[in-house]
N, C-alpha and C positions, 0 to 999 in steps of 0.2 A: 398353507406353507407345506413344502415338497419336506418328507422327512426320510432318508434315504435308511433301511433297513434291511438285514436279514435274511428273514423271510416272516410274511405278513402272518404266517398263525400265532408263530410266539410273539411278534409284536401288538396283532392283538391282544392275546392274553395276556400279556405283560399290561397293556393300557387298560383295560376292563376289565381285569380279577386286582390287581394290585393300584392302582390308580384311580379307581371309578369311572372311566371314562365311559361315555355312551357310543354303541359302533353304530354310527351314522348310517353309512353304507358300505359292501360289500359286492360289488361286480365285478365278473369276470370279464375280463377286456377280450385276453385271448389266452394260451395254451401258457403261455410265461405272466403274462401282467393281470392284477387287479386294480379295481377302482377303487381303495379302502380308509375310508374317514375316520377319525373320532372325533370325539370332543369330550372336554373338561365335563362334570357335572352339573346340568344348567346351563350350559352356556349356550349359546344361540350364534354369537358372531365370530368365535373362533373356534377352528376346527386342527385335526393336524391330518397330512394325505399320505400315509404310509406304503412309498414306492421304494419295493425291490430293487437292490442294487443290480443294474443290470451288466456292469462289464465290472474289470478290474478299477478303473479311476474311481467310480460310482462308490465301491469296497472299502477304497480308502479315508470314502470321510463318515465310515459309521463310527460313530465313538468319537468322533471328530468332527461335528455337525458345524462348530463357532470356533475352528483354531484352538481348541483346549480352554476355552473360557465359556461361564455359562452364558446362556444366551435364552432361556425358557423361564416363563415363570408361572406358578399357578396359585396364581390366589384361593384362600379358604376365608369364610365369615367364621370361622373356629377353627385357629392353629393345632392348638394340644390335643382335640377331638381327630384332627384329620394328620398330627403329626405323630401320637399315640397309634393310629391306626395303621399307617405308613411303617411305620417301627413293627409292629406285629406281624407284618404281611413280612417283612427282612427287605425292606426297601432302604440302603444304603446312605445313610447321611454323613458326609464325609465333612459337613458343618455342623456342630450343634446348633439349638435354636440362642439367638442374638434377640436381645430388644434394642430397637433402632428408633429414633425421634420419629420414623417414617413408620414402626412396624416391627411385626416381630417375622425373622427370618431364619430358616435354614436351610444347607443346601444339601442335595440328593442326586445321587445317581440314578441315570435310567437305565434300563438293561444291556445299554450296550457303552454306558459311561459318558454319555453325555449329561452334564449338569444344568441339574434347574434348581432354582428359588423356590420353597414354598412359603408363602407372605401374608400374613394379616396384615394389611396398611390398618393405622392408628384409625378411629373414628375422624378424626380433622383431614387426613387424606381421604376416606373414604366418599366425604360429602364433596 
């Protein structure tokens, strides 16, 4: 997934000092663009492509990725472990954590205010 940002060093470091994330890859394309991946902790099948906004329209939808609704979510196998930690770091939760028949949830902002889930599904979703 295209995630239109910034500029790629704070969005790294937002994603891999505050997030865990792992930095996949880092290439330089040319003199303006990188090639710059993450991914969640462990995870293998999903990544996120952190591409610089390159004009004015691009500008417009940082912070604005899903029309103002979340649209991200990152599961943890230990909420209070990875929401305790998230809280330390001043990772913004604009939801407290909810127990849901699905799960326990809360919601967070990312650096540039786009909102994501983070989610223990119940063991019965899990399987």
């Amino acid at each position: 997934m295209h995630y239109v940002v910034k500029d790629y060093d704070e969005a790294i470091e937002f994603y891999t000092k505050k997030l865990d994330f792992t930095l996949l890859e880092d290439t330089k394309l040319d003199e303006e663009k990188r090639w710059v991946l993450v991914a969640p902790p462990g995870s293998k099948e999903c990544s996120l492509l952190l591409a610089k906004a390159a004009n004015e329209r691009q500008s417009e939808s940082i912070g604005n990725q899903t029309g103002g609704r979340f649209g991200f979510f990152l599961f943890t196998d230990d909420f209070w472990r990875d929401f305790n930690k998230m809280t330390a770091r001043k990772i913004s939760f604009i939801r407290p954590p909810t127990e849901f028949d699905y799960g326990t949830v809360a919601v967070f902002e990312d650096l540039y205010g786009n909102l994501w889930d983070l989610i223990e599904p119940n063991e019965t979703i899990k399987d």
